[in-house]
GURO-187720 format. One line per field, with one value per atom (N, C-alpha, C): residue number from 0; residue in three letters; atom name; x, y, z. Coordinates in steps of 0.05 Angstrom, whole numbers, plus 5000, padded with zeros to 4 digits. Example, Ala and Ser with C-alpha at 12.3 -4.5 7.8 and 13.67 -1.06 7.14 Angstrom:
GURO-187720
k (0, 0, 0, 1, 1, 1)
r (Ala, Ala, Ala, Ser, Ser, Ser)
a (N, CA, C, N, CA, C)
X (5264, 5246, 5264, 5257, 5273, 5258)
Y (4886, 4910, 4934, 4955, 4979, 5001)
Z (5156, 5156, 5156, 5142, 5143, 5157)
END
This chain:
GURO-187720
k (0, 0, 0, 1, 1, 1, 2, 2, 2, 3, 3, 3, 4, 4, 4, 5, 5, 5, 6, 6, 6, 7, 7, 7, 8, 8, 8, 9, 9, 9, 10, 10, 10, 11, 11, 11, 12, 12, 12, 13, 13, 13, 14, 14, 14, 15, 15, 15, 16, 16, 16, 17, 17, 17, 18, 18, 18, 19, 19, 19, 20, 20, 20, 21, 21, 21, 22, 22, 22, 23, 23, 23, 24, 24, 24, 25, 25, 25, 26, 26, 26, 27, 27, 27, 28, 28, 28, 29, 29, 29, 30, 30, 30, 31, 31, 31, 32, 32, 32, 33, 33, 33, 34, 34, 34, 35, 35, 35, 36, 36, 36, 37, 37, 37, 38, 38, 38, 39, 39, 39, 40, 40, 40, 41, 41, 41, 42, 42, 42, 43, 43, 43, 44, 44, 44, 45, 45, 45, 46, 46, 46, 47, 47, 47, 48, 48, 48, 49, 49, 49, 50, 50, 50, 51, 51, 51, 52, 52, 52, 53, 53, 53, 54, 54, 54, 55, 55, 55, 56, 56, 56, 57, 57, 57, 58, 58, 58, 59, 59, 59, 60, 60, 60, 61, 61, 61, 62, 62, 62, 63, 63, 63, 64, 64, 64, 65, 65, 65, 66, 66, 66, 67, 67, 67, 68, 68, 68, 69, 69, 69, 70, 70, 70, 71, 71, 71, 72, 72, 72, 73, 73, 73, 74, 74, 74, 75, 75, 75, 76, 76, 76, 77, 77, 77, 78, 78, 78, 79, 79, 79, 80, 80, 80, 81, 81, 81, 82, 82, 82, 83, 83, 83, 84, 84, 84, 85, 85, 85, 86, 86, 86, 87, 87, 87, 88, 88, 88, 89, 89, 89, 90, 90, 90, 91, 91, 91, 92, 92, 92, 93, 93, 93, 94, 94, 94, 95, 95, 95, 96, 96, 96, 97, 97, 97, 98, 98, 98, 99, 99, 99, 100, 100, 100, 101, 101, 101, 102, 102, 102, 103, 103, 103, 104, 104, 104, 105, 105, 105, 106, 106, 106, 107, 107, 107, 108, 108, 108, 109, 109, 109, 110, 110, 110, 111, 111, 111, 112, 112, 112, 113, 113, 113, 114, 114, 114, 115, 115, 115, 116, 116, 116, 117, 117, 117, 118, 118, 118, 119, 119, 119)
r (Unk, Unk, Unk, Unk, Unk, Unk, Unk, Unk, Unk, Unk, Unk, Unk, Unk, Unk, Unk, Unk, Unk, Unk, Unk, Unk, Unk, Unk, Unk, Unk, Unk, Unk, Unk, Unk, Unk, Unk, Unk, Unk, Unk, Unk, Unk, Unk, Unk, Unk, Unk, Unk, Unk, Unk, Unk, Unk, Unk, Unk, Unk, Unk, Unk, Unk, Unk, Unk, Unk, Unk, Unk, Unk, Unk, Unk, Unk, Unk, Unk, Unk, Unk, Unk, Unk, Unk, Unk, Unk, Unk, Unk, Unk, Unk, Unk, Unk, Unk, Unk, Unk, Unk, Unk, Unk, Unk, Unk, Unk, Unk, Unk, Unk, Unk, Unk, Unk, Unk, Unk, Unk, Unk, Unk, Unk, Unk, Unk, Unk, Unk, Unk, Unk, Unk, Unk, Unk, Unk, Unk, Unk, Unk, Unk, Unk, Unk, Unk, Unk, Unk, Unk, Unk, Unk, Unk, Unk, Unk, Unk, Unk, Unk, Unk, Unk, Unk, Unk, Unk, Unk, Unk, Unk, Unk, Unk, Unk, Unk, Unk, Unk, Unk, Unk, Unk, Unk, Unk, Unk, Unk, Unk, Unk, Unk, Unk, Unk, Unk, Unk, Unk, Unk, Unk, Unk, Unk, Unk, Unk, Unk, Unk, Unk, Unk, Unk, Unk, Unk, Unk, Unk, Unk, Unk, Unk, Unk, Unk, Unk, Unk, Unk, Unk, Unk, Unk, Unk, Unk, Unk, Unk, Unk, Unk, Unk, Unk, Unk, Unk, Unk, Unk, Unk, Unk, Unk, Unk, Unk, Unk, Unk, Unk, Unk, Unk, Unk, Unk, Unk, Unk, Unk, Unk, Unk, Unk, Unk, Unk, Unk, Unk, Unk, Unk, Unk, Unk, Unk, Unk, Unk, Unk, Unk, Unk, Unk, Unk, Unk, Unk, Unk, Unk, Unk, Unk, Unk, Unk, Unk, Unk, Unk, Unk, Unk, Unk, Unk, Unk, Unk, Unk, Unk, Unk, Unk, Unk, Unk, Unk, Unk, Unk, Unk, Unk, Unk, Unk, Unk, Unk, Unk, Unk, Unk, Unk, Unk, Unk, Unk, Unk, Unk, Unk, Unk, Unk, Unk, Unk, Unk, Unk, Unk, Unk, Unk, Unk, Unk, Unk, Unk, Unk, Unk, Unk, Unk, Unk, Unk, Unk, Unk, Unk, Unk, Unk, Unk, Unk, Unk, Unk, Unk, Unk, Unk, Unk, Unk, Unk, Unk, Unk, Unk, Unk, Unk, Unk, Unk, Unk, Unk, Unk, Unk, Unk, Unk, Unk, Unk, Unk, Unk, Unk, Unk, Unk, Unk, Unk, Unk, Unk, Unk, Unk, Unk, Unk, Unk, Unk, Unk, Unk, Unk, Unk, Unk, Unk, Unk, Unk, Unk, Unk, Unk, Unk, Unk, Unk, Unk, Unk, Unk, Unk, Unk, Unk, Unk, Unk, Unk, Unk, Unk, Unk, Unk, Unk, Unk, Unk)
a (N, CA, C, N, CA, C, N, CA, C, N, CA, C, N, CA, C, N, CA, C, N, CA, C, N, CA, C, N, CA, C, N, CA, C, N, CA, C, N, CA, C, N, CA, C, N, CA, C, N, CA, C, N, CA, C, N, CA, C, N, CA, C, N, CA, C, N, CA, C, N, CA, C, N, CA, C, N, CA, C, N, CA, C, N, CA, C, N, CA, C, N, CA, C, N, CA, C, N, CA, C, N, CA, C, N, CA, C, N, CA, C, N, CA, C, N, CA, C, N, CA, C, N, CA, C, N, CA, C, N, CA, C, N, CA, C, N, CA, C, N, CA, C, N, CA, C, N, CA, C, N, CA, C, N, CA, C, N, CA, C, N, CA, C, N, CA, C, N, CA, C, N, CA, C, N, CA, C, N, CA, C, N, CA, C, N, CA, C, N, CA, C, N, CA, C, N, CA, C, N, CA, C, N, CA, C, N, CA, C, N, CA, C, N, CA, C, N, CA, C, N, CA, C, N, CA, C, N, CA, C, N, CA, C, N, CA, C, N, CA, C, N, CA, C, N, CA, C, N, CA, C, N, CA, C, N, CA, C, N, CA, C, N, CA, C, N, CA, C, N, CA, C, N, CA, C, N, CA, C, N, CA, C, N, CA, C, N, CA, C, N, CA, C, N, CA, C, N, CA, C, N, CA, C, N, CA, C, N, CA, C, N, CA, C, N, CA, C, N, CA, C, N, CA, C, N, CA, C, N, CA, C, N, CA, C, N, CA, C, N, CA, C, N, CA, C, N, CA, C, N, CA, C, N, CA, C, N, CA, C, N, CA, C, N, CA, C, N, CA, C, N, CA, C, N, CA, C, N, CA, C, N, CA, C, N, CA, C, N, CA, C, N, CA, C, N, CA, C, N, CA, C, N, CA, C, N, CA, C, N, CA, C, N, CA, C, N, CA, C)
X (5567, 5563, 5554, 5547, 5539, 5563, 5589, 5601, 5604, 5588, 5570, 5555, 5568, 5532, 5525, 5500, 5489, 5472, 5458, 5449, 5469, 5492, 5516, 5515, 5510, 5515, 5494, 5457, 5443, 5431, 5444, 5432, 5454, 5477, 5494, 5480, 5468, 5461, 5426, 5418, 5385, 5365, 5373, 5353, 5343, 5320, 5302, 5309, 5289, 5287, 5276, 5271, 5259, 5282, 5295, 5317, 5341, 5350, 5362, 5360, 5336, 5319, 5322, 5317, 5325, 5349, 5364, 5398, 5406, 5406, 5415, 5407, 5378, 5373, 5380, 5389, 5401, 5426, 5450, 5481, 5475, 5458, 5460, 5458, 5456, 5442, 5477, 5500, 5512, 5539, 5545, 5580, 5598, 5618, 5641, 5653, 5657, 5647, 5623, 5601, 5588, 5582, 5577, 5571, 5538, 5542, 5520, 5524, 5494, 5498, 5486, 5486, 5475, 5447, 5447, 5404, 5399, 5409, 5401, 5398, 5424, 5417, 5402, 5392, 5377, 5354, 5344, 5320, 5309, 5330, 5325, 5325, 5336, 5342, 5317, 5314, 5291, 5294, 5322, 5337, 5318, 5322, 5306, 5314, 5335, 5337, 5372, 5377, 5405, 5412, 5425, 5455, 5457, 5427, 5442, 5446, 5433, 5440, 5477, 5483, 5514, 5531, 5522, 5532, 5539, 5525, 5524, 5544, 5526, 5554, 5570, 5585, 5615, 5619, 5610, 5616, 5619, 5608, 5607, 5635, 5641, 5654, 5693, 5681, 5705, 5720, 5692, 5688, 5708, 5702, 5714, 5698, 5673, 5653, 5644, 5652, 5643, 5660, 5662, 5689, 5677, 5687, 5671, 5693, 5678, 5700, 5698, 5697, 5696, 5689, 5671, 5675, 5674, 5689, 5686, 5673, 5650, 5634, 5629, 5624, 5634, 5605, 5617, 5590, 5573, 5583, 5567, 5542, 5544, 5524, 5523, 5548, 5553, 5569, 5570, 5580, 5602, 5611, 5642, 5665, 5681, 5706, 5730, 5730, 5745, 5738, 5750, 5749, 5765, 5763, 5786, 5778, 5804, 5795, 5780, 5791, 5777, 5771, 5758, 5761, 5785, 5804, 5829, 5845, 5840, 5862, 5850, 5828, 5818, 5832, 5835, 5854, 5837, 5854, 5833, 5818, 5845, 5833, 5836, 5818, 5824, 5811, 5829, 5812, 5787, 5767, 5746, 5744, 5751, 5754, 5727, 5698, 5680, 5671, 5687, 5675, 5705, 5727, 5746, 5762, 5758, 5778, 5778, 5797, 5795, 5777, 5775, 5757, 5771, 5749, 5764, 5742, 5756, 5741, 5708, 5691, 5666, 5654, 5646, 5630, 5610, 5598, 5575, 5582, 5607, 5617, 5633, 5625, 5634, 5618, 5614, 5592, 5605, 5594, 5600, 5598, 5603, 5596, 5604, 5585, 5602, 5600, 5630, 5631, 5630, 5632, 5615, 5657, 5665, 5685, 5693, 5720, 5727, 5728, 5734, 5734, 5703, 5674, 5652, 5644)
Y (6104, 6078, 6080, 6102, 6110, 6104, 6097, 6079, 6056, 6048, 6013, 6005, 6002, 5998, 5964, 5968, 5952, 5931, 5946, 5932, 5912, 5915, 5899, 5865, 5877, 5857, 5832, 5857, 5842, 5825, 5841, 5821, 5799, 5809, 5784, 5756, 5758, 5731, 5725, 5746, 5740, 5758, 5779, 5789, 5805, 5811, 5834, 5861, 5874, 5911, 5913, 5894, 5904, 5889, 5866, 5869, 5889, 5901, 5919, 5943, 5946, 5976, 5971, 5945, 5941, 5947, 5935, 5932, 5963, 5981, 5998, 6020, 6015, 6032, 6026, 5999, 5988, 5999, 5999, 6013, 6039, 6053, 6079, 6083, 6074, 6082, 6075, 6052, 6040, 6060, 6065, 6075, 6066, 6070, 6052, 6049, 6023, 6004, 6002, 6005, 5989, 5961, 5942, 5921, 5905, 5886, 5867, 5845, 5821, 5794, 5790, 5777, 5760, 5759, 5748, 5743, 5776, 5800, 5820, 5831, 5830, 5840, 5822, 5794, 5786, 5794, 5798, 5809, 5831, 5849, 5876, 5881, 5856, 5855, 5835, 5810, 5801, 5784, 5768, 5755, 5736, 5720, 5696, 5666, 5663, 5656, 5658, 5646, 5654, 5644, 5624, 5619, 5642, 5650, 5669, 5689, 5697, 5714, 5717, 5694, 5693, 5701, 5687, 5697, 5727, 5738, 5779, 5785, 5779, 5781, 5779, 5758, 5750, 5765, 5772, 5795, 5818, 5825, 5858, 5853, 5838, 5823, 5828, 5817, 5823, 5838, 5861, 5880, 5906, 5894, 5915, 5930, 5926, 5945, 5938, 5907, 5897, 5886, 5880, 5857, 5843, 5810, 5786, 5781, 5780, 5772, 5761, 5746, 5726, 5734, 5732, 5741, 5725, 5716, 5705, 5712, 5705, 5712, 5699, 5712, 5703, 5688, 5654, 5646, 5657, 5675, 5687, 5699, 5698, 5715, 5750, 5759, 5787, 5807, 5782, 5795, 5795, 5806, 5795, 5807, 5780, 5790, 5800, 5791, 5790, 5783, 5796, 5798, 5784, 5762, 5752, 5759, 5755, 5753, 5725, 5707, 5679, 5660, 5641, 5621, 5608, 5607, 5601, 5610, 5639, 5647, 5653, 5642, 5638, 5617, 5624, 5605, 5587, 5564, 5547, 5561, 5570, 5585, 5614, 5629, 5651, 5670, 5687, 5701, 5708, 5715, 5719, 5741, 5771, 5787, 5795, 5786, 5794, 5776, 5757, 5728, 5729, 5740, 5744, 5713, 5705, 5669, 5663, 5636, 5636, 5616, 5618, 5594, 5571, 5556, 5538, 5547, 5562, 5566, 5542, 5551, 5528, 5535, 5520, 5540, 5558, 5546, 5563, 5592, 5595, 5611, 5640, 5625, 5640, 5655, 5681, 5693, 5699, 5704, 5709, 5745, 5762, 5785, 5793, 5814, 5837, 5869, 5875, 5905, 5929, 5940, 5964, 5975, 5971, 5974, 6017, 6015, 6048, 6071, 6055, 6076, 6077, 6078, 6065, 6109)
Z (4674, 4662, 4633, 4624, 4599, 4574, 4578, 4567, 4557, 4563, 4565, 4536, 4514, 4497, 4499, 4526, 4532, 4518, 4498, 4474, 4459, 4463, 4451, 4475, 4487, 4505, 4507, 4512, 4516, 4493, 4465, 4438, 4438, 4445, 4440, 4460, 4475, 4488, 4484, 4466, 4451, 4480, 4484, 4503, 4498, 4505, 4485, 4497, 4478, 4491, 4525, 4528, 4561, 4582, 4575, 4593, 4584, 4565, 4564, 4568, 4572, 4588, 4618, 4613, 4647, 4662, 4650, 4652, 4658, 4633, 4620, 4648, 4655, 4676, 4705, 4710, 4736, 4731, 4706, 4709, 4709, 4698, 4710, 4733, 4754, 4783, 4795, 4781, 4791, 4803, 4819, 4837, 4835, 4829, 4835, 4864, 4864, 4893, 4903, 4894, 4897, 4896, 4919, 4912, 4913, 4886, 4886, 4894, 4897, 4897, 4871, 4860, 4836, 4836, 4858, 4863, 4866, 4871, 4875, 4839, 4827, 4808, 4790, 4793, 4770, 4777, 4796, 4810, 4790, 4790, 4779, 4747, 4736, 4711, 4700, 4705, 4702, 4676, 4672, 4643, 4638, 4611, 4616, 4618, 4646, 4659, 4671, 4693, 4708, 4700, 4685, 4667, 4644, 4623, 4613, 4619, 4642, 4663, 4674, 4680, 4679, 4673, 4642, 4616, 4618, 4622, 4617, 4630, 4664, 4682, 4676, 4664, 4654, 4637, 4612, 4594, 4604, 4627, 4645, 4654, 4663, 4682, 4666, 4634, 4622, 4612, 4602, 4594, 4611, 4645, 4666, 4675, 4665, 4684, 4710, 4704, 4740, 4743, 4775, 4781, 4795, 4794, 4799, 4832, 4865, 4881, 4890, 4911, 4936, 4960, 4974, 4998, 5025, 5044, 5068, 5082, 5094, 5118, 5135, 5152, 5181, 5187, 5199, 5215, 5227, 5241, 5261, 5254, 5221, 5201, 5213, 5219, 5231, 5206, 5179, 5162, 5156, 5134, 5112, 5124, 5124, 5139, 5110, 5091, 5079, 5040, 5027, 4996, 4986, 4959, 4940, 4920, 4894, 4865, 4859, 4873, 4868, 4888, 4888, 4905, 4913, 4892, 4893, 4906, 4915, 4928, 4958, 4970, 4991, 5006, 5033, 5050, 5061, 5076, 5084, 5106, 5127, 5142, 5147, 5166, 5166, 5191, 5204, 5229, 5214, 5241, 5231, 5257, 5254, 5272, 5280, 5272, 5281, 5303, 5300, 5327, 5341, 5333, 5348, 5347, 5324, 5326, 5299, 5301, 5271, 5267, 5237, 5227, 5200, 5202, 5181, 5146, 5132, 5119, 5104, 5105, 5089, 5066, 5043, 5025, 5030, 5063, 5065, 5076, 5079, 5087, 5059, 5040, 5012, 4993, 4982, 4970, 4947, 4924, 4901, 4903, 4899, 4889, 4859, 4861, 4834, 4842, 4847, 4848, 4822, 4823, 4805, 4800, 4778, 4771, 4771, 4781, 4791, 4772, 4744, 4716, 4712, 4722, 4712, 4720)
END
């Protein structure tokens, strides 16, 4: 992840030396495929506050260091049946092989992630 000049990122949206120390030391730790939730990595980052928190994301996001996906999860709360690029390309419905039936897709049923991009 040492490809990254993070300081580019975090001054472009007015964030100081300690969330970029932050940052800088959360993408080092990062794998490719690894995944986050949003509330996990603001956690760790500590922005001052989640839209411009967003913001970064989306710049990581465009950058190619992270990838922004979708994920379907199963009511059963037994965990994700399935990945998109967007909401958009999420069906209405869809098996849900951990409850063994299908479902009708719900928002509550939709997670945002960000995976840890494969050139990283």
């Amino acid at each position: 992840m040492s490809s990254i000049n993070l300081g580019e990122v975090t001054s472009k949206f007015r964030q100081g030396l300690g969330v970029r120390r932050r940052l800088q030391k959360l993408a080092s730790s990062w794998r490719p495929g690894e995944v986050y939730t949003f509330e996990h990595l603001y956690q760790k980052v500590s922005p001052s506050s989640p839209a411009v928190f967003s913001l970064m994301l989306s710049e990581l996001v465009q950058r190619g260091f992270l990838e922004k996906l979708v994920r379907v999860e199963s009511p059963s709360n037994q965990g994700g049946i399935k990945d998109f690029a967007s909401v958009s390309d999420v069906p209405d419905r869809i098996y849900d092989w951990r409850s063994d039936r299908e479902i009708e897709v719900q928002p509550d049923n939709l997670r945002v992630l960000f995976r840890v991009g494969h050139g990283q």
